[in-house]
N, C-alpha and C positions, 0 to 999 in steps of 0.2 A: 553451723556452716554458713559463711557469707553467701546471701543472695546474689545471683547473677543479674538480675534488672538492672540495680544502679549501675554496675559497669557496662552493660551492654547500650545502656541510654549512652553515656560517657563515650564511649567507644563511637557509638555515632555519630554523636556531638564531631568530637575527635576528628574524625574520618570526614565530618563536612567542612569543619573547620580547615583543618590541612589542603584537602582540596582546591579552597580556594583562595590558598593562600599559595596558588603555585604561578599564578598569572593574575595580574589587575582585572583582563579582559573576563576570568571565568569569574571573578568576583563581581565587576560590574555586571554582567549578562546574568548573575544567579539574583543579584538585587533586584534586578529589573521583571523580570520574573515571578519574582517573590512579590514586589509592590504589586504587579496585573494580575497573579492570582488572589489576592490578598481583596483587590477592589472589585475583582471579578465576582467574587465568591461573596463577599459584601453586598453588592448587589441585585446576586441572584436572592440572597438572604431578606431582603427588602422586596423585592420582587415577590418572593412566595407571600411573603405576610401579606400583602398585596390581596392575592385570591382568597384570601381568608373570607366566606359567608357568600361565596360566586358560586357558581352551579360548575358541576363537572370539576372542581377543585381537587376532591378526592382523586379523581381518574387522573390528574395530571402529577400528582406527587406520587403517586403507584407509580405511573411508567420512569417517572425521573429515577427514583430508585432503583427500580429494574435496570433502566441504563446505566445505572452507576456502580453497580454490582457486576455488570457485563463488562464495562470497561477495567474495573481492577481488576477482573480476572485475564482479560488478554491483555494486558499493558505488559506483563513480564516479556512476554513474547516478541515483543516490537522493540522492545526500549530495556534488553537485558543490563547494558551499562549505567542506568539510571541509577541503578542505589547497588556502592559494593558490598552489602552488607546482606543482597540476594542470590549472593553464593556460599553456603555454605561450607562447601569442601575448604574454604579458607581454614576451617578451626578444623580439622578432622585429626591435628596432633592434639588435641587440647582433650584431658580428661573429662567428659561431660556427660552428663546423661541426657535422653533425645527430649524429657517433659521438662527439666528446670533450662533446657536449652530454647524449646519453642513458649515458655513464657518470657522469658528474655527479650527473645528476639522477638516477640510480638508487640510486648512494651515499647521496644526500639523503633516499631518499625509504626507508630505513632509518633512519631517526629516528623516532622517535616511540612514543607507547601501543601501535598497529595491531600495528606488526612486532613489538614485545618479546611481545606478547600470542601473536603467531604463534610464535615462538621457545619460547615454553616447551608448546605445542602439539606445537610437531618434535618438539623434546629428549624430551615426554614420551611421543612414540607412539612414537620408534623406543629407548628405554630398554624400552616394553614387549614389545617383539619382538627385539630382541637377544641374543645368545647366543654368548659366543667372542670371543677378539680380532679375527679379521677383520670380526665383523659388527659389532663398536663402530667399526674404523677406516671402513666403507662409513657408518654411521651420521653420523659426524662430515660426511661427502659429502653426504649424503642431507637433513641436514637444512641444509644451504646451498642446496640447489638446490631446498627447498621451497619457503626464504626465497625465493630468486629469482624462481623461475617464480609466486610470490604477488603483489610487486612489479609484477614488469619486466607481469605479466597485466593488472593494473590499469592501470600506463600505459600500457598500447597502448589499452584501452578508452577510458580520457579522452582520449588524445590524435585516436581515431576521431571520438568524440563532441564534440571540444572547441567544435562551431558547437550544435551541438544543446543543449548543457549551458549553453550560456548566450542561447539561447531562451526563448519562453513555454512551449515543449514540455518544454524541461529544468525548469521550476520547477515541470513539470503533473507530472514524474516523482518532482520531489523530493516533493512537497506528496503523491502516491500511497504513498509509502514506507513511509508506517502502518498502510497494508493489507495491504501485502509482508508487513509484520509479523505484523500481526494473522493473518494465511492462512497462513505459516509457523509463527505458535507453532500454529496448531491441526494444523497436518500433523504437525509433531512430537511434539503430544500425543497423533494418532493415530496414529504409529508407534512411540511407548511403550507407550500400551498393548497394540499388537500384539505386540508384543516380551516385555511381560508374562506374556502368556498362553503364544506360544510358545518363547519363550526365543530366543539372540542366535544358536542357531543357521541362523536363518531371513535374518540378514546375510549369509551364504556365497556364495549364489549372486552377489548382489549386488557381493561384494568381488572375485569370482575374473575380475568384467570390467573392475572398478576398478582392481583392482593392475598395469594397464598405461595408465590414462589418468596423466597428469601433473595436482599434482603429485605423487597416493597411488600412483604406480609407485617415484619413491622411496622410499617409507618401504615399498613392497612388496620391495625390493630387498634392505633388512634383513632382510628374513623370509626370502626367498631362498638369502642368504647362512650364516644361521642351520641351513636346511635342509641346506646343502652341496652348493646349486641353484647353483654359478655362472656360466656362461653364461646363464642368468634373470638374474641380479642385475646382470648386465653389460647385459643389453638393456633391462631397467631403469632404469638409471641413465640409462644411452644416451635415450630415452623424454623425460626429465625435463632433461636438457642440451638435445634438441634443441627445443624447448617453450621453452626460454630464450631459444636464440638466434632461435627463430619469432617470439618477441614484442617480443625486442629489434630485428630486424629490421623487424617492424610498426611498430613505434613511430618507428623511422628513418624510415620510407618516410614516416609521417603528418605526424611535425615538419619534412620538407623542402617536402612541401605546404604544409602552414600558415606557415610559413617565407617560402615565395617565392611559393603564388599569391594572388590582392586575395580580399579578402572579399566576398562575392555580395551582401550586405547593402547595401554602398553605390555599386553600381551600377546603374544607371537599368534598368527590365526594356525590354527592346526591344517586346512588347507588352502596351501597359497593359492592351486589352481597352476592351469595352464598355462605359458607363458605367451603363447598367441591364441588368439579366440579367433573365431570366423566371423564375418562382418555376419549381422540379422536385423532381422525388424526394415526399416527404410534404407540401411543401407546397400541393400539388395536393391533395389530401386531406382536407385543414382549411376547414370553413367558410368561408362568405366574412364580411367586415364586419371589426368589432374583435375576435369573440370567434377566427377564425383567427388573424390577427394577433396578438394577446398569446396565442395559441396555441405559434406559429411561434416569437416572443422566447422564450418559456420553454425550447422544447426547445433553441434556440439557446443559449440562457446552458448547458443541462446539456452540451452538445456542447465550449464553446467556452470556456469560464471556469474556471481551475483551482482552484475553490474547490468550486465548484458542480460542476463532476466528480469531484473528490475524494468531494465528501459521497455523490453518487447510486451512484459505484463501491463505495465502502465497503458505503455501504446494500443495494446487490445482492449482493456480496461475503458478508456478513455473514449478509445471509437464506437465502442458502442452504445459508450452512454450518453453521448451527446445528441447524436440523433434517436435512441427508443424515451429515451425520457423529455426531449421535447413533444414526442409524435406523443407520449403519452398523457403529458401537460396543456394538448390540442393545440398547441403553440406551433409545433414545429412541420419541417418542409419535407419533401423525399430529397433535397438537394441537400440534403446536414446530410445524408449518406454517403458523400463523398469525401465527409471531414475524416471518415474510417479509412480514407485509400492515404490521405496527408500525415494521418500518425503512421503509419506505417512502413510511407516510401521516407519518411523522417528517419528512419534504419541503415539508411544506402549510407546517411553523411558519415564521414570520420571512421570510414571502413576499417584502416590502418591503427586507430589509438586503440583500442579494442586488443589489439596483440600485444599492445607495450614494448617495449625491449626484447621481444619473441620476435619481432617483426625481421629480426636478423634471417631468422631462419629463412622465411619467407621471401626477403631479398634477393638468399642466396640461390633461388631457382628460376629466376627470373634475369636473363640475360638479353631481350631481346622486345621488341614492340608486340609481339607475337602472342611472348609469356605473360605480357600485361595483359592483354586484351584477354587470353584465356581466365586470370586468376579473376579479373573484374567481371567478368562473364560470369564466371563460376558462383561467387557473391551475390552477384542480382538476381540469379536462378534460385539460390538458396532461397531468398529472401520471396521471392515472386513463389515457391513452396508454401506460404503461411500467408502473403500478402494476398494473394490474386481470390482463392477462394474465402478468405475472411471478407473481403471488399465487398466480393457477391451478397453475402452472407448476411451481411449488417445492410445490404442494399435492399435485401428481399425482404429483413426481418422489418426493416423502417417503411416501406411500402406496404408491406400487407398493414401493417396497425392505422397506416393510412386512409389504407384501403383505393390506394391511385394506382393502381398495377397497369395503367396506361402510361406511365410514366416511368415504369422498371427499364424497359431498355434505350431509351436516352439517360438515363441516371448510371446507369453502368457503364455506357459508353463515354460519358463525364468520369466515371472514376477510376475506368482506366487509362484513361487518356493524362488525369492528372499522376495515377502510379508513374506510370513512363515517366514521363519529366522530371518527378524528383528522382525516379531511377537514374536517368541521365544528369542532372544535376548535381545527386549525390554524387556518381562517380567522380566528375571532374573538382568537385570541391574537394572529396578524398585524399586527391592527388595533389591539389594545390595550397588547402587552409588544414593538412593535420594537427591534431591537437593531442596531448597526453592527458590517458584517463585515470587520475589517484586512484588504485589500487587499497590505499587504508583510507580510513575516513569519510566522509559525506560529502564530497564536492565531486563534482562532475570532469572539471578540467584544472589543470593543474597549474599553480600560479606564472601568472604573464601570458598565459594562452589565453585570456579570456575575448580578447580581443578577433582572434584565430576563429574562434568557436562560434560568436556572434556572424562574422563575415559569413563560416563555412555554411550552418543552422537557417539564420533569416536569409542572407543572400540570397543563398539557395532556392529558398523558399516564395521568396518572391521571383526568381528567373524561372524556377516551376508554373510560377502561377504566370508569367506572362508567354511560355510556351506554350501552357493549353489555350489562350486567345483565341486562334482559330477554330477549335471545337465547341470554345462559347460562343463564339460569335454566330457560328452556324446555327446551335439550340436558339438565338434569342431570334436570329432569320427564321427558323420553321415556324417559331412560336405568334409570330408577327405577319407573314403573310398570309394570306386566305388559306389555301390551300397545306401549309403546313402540316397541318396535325395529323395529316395521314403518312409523311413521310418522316416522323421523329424517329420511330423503331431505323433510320438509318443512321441513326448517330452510335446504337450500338457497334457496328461494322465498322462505323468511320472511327469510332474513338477507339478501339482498341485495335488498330492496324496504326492509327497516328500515333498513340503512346507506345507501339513497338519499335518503330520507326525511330520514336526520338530517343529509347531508351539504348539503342543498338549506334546510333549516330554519336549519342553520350559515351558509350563505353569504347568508342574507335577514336571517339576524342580526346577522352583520360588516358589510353591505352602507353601513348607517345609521350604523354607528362608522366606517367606515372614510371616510366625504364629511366625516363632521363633524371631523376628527384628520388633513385630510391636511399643516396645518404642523406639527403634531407630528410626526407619523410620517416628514416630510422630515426635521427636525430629531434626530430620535433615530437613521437609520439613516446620517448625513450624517458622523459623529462620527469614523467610522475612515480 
C-alpha cells in the first residue's frame, strides 16, 4: 500500500504553491514574511548561543519553550485560515484511516515558515544549555520532540475546534486576535521591565515548574543531562514523548468523529421553540417606547456582531491597561484614568456604518428632527450603559494602586466630562462623516472612505478634547491657587453636569443633520 506522507507533503507544497500564485501581492507579502521570519528566527538562534555558560540561561530557555508550546496551541484559534490543510472535513470523502491519516498530516504540517521558525528556537535553547557529548546526543532528541509536541499540540486544537473555527464564533476569535496581541505585547513589556530592575534571576522559580511541563521538560532535559542528573533527564524526555503521543492520540479520537458523525449544522433541531420569546435579563430594564428598543439593538450589535465586539473588547481591553500597568510600572498618573472614558466614548463615532445597508430600516422610522434626536438619544444611553460605570471603575482601580484617593473625584469629574464630548462629537460626526464597515475581511472601513473615517475618529477627537478646556482649565486653577486643594472634590459636580450638558447639546445638534442626510448616510454606510 502507497504511504500517504509523500502525497500529503506534495499536497501542501501544492496547496502553498497555488495560493500564491493567485495574486503577485500574496506572493510578494508571503516572501516578505518568509525573509523576516527566516532572519528573525536566525537571530534569535545567534542570540541563544549567546547565553551559552551565563547564569539563569537554563531558566530562560524553559520559559521560551514553554511559550512556544503555549503559542502553537492557541494560534489555531486566532488564525483558523492560516493553513487550509487544518481542516480536515476537506478529505472526509477520501477512504482513510484516522493513524496513516494523522502521520500524514503531521509530516505535512512540518512545512512551512511556523516549524523552521520553531527549529532554530530548539536548536538554539538547547546549544545554550548543552554541555558534553551526552547532553548534545539528548539535545538532538530533545529538539524533535519540541518540534512534535508544537505540531502534533496544534492539531489536536484545530481538529477539537474544527466546528467552531468555522463558525461566526470562530471569525469572532479571529477578528479578537489584535487584542491577544495588543494585551500580550504589554504583559511582556511588563515583564521586561520587571526583569530589568530585578535581573533573570527572578525566572527560577518559574522554570523549576516549567522544566517538567512539555514541551520545555525537553530542553530541561539538556540541562539535566549537562548536570549529570540522568534519571531527570530520562523523566524528562519521558514527560515530552508522552505529550506526543497524548495529542496524537487526541487528534485521532477528533478526526474519527469528524470523519463519521453528520454535522449538527444540517440537521433539523427537534425543537424550534416559540416563535416569540418574552424580553429577560436587561431588557426589562430599558425604557419602554423606541428609546428601549434602539437601546436593546445596540447592546445587541455589542453582544452579537464581531465587528462591534471586537472594537468594545479592545476598547475595554485597552482602558484598562493603560493606566493599571503604568500605576503598576510606578510610572503612571491617576489622570491615565481618563484615557478609559476616551476608548470608550470612541463608540459614539460612526454610529450608522455598524448597520450597513440595515440602515434602511432604520431610516424608515425616522421622519422627523424628533425621531432623530430620539434614535441618537437612544445610542448614547446605550452606550453611557457600559461607559459611565466602566470609567468609574478603571478610575477607582488606577487610584487605589496609587494609593491618591485625594484625587478620585476630580479624576472622575475629568472623565466625565471628557465621556460627554466625545458623546456629543461622536453624534455629530455620525451624521456628517459616515463611513462603511467591510463586513468580510480585516479592514475596518471600506475602500475610499478612509479619508471619511480619519475626519470623523481624530477630528472628533480632538473637538472632544478642546470642549473639555474648561474643566481643565478649572483643575489646573484649583491646583495652582493657595487655597485650591480643598475645593477640587468640585470638579466632580462640575464635570459631570458639564459633560451632560455637552453631550445632550451634541445630540440636539446631530438630531437636524441627521433627518435631513438620511440618503446620504444610507448611501455612505451601504458601500462595504
Amino acid at each position: 500500500m502507497t504511504s500517504l506522507t509523500p502525497t500529503f507533503v506534495r499536497l501542501k507544497l501544492s496547496l502553498l504553491r497555488n495560493g500564491l500564485r493567485r495574486s503577485g501581492g500574496r506572493l510578494a507579502a508571503y516572501v516578505l514574511s518568509a525573509v523576516f521570519v527566516l532572519l528573525f528566527g536566525v537571530a534569535q538562534l545567534f542570540g541563544l548561543i549567546l547565553l551559552r555558560g551565563t547564569a539563569h540561561a537554563d531558566a530562560v530557555v524553559v520559559l521560551l519553550a514553554a511559550v512556544l508550546g503555549l503559542g502553537w496551541a492557541v494560534m489555531p484559534l486566532f488564525f483558523p485560515g492560516g493553513d487550509e490543510t487544518l481542516d480536515p472535513t476537506r478529505l472526509v470523502m477520501l477512504p482513510l484511516r484516522p493513524m496513516p491519516l494523522v502521520r500524514a498530516l503531521l509530516v505535512a504540517s512540518l512545512v512551512g515558515t511556523g516549524p523552521l521558525f520553531t527549529l532554530c528556537l530548539a536548536v538554539g535553547s538547547v546549544i545554550a544549555v548543552a554541555h558534553g557529548g551526552a547532553a548534545y546526543a539528548v539535545a538532538v532528541v530533545a529538539v524533535a520532540l519540541v518540534l512534535l509536541v508544537c505540531v502534533a499540540l496544534a492539531r489536536a486544537v484545530a481538529a477539537a475546534n474544527v466546528r467552531l473555527l468555522s463558525s461566526r464564533k470562530g471569525r469572532d476569535l479571529a477578528v479578537l486576535s489584535g487584542l491577544v496581541i495588543a494585551v500580550g505585547a504589554q504583559l511582556v513589556n511588563f515583564g521586561v521591565q520587571r526583569l530589568g530592575s530585578g535581573g533573570l534571576g527572578q525566572l527560577d522559580p518559574f522554570a523549576d515548574v516549567l522544566r517538567w511541563v512539555p514541551p520545555a521538560s525537553a530542553v530541561g532535559a539538556v540541562h539535566s543531562v549537562s548536570d549529570g542528573d540522568y534519571g531527570t533527564a530520562a523523566a524528562q524526555l519521558a514527560a515530552s514523548a508522552a505529550a506526543v503521543v497524548a495529542a496524537l492520540a487526541v487528534w485521532a479520537r477528533h478526526l474519527t468523529r469528524l470523519m463519521t458523525a453528520p454535522d449538527g449544522s444540517t440537521l433539523q433541531a427537534a425543537d424550534p421553540g416559540p416563535r416569540a420569546r418574552p424580553s429577560t435579563g436587561l431588557a426589562r430594564l430599558l425604557p419602554g417606547g423606541r428609546t428601549g428598543t434602539v437601546m436593546e439593538r445596540g447592546l445587541r450589535y455589542i453582544w452579537r456582531d464581531p465587528r462591534t465586539k471586537a472594537a468594545w473588547v479592545t476598547s475595554l481591553a485597552i482602558g484598562l491597561i493603560v493606566p493599571v500597568f503604568n500605576a503598576l510600572q510606578g510610572t503612571g498618573s491617576v489622570y491615565f484614568a481618563c484615557f478609559a472614558a476616551g476608548m470608550l466614548g470612541i463608540q459614539m463615532y460612526n454610529q450608522f456604518g455598524q448597520d450597513t445597508s440595515a440602515f434602511w430600516m432604520v431610516a424608515t422610522t425616522i421622519s422627523s428632527t424628533r425621531d432623530a434626536y430620539a434614535e441618537l438619544r437612544a445610542r448614547a444611553l446605550a452606550l453611557m450603559v457600559i461607559t459611565v460605570p466602566y470609567a468609574a471603575l478603571v478610575t477607582v482601580v488606577t487610584t487605589a494602586l496609587l494609593g491618591d484617593w485625594e484625587s478620585l473625584p476630580e479624576v472622575l469629574g475629568l472623565s466625565f466630562a471628557l465621556l460627554g464630548a466625545m458623546l456629543a462629537t461622536g453624534a455629530w460626526t455620525s451624521a456628517s462623516f459616515p463611513y462603511s464597515i467591510p463586513q468580510e475581511g480585516y479592514k475596518n472601513v471600506a475602500p475610499g472612505q478612509t479619508g471619511l473615517a480619519w475626519i470623523s475618529v481624530f477630528g472628533g477627537m480632538v473637538a472632544a478634547a478642546l470642549l473639555c478646556s474648561p474643566v481643565i482649565a478649572a483643575a489646573v486653577w484649583l491646583h495652582v491657587s493657595a487655597d485650591g486643594d480643598d475645593l477640587l472634590w468640585l470638579l466632580l459636580p462640575l464635570g459631570t453636569a458639564y459633560g451632560a450638558g455637552l453631550a445632550l447639546l451634541g445630540l440636539r445638534l446631530a438630531a437636524p443633520r441627521t433627518a435631513r442626510r438620511l440618503p446620504e448616510i444610507l448611501a455612505a454606510v451601504s458601500k462595504g
